[in-house]
N, C-alpha and C positions, 0 to 999 in steps of 0.2 A: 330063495328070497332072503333068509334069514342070513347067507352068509355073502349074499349081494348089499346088505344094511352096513354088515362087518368090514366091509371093505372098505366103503365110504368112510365109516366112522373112523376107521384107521387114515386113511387119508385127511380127513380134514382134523385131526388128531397131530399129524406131522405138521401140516401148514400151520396152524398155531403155534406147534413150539417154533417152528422158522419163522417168523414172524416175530414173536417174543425175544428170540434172541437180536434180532436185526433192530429193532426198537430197544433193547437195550444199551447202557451209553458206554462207549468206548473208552477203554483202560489211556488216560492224561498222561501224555509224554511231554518232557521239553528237548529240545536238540540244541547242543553247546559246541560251543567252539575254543579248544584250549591251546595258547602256542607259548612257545618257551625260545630265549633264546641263549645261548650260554656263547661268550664273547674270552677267549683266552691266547696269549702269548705264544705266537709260533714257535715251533723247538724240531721245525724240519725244513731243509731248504732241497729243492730239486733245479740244478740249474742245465740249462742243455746249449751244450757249446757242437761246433763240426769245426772239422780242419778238409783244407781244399788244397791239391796238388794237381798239376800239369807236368805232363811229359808224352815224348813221340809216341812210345807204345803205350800199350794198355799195363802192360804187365810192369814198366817201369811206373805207370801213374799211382798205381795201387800200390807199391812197393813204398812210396815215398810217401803215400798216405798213410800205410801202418805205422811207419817213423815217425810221422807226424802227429800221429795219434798215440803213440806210447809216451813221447816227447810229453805229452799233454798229462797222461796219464802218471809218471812218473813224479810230476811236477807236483801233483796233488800228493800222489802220497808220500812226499819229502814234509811237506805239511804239518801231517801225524794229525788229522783232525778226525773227531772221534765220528763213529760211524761212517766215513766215506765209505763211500760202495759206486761201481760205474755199471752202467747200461748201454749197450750197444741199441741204439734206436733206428740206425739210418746209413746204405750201405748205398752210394753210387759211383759206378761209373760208365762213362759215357764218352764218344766220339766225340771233338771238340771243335768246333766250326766258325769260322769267322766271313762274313758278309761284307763282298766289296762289288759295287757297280751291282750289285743283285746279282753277282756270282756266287756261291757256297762255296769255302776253300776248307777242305779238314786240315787243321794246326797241329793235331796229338789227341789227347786225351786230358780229358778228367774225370778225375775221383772225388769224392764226398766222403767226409763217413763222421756220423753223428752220432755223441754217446749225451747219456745225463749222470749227472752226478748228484750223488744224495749225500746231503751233508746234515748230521745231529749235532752240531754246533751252530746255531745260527748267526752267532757275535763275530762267524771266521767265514763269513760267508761274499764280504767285501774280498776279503783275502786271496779267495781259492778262486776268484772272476779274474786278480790281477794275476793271480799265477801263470791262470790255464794260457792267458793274453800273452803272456811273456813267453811263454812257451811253445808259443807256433800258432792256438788256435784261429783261426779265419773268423768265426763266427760266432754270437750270442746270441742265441734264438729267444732264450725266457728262463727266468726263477719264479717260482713258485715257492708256496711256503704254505708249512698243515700240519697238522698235531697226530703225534704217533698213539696217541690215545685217544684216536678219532674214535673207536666203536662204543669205549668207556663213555666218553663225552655225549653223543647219540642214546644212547640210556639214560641219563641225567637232563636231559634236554626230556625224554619222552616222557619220565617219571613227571615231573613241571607240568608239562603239559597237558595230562590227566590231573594233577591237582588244579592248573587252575579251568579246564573243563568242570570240575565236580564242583568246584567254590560257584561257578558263574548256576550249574543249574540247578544248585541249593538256593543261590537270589533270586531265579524267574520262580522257582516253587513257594517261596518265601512272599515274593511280592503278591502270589495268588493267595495267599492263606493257606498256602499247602508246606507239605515237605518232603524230600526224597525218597521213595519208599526203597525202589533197586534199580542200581544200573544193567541195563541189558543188552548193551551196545559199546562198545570202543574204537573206532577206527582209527588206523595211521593214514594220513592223507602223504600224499608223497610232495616232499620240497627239497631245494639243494643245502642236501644234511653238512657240507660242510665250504666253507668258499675264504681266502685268504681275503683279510679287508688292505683296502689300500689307504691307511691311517693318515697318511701325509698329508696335508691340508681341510680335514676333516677338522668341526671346531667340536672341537673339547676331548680330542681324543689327540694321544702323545705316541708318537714310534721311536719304536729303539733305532738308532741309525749306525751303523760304523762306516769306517770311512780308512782305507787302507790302498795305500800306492794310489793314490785320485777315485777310487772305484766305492761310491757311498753306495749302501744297503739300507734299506727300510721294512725289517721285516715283519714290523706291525701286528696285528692278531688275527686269527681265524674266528669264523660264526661259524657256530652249526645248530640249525632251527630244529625247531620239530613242532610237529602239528597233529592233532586226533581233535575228531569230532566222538559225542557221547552222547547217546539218547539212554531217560533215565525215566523211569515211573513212576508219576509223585501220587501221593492222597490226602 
């Protein structure tokens, strides 16, 4: 009997303290939202040209296409601009067909072959577009522009953004009559950490432009955001 009582007593012994605890008041959090955005002057150009050649066989198509593309290549680095560097992106070739009365007639061949080119001048970047042109290229796909000290810039965007997460949930602990006791949370929320802005008709904002053999450039400035949420403990 005596230790059928004990039992009890230990049980209703627990539920009290469960109970006690769940009626006691939960540790006061704020949740903050901090973003930074760090706005600076491109100082890298990616442009992507292709050169296009036709002939009977294949093996002449591609032939005339290497020409064509060293043509290209050579043209730049007559240049001397600092950092060029070339990337082979894009190799085709293909039976060539022409459509008459809804017959398919094979003509020859064509070849494709697309490279980009990275230039760390970006004031010669009008330049190296009139070149490539004069030089045989068929085609301009796209320039891009972004900062070689993109993952620096990204740290400095992040540091920001934790400051002002901490400033905003020192004002909601403030507003309560409270203050921060410890942060216990940091999160990176994921955004596009770095994007070329297109400055040109934006108001208030000014692009470098050059302007060489008719071929103007605008290579404006790059954003790279960052964003963390912060839950923090006040008392």
């Amino acid at each position: 009997m005596r230790r059928f009582m004990l039992i009890i007593m230990l049980v209703l012994a627990a539920a009290a303290s469960s109970a006690a605890q769940d009626s006691a008041p939960a540790s006061a959090t704020v949740v903050t939202l901090g973003e930074a955005v760090l706005r600076m002057p491109a100082d890298r150009a990616t442009i992507t040209v292709s050169t296009e050649t036709r002939a009977d066989t294949a093996q002449d198509a591609q032939t005339r296409g290497n020409l064509a593309m060293k043509a290209v290549q050579e043209a730049v680095d007559r240049l001397n601009v600092a950092g060029s560097q070339f990337m082979t992106t894009g190799l085709y070739l293909s039976p060539d067909y022409v459509f008459t009365n809804n017959q398919r007639t094979m003509r020859g061949y064509v070849g494709r072959h697309t490279i980009t080119i990275r230039v760390d001048d970006v004031s010669r970047a009008g330049e190296v577009l009139a070149a490539v042109v004069t030089a045989g290229a068929t085609n301009v796909s796209g320039i891009a522009f972004s900062r070689r000290d993109r993952q620096t810039l990204e740290q400095q965007a992040l540091k920001q953004a934790v400051q002002v997460a901490r400033a905003r949930a020192d004002a909601l602990a403030a507003g309560a009559g409270r203050v921060v006791d410890r942060i216990v949370r940091i999160a990176e929320e994921q955004v596009a950490s770095e994007r070329p802005m297109n400055v040109a008709g934006q108001a208030g904002m000014i692009s470098e432009s050059v302007t060489v053999s008719g071929v103007p450039v605008a290579s404006g400035e790059v954003e790279v955001r960052a964003r963390v949420v912060l839950t923090a403990l006040i008392k």
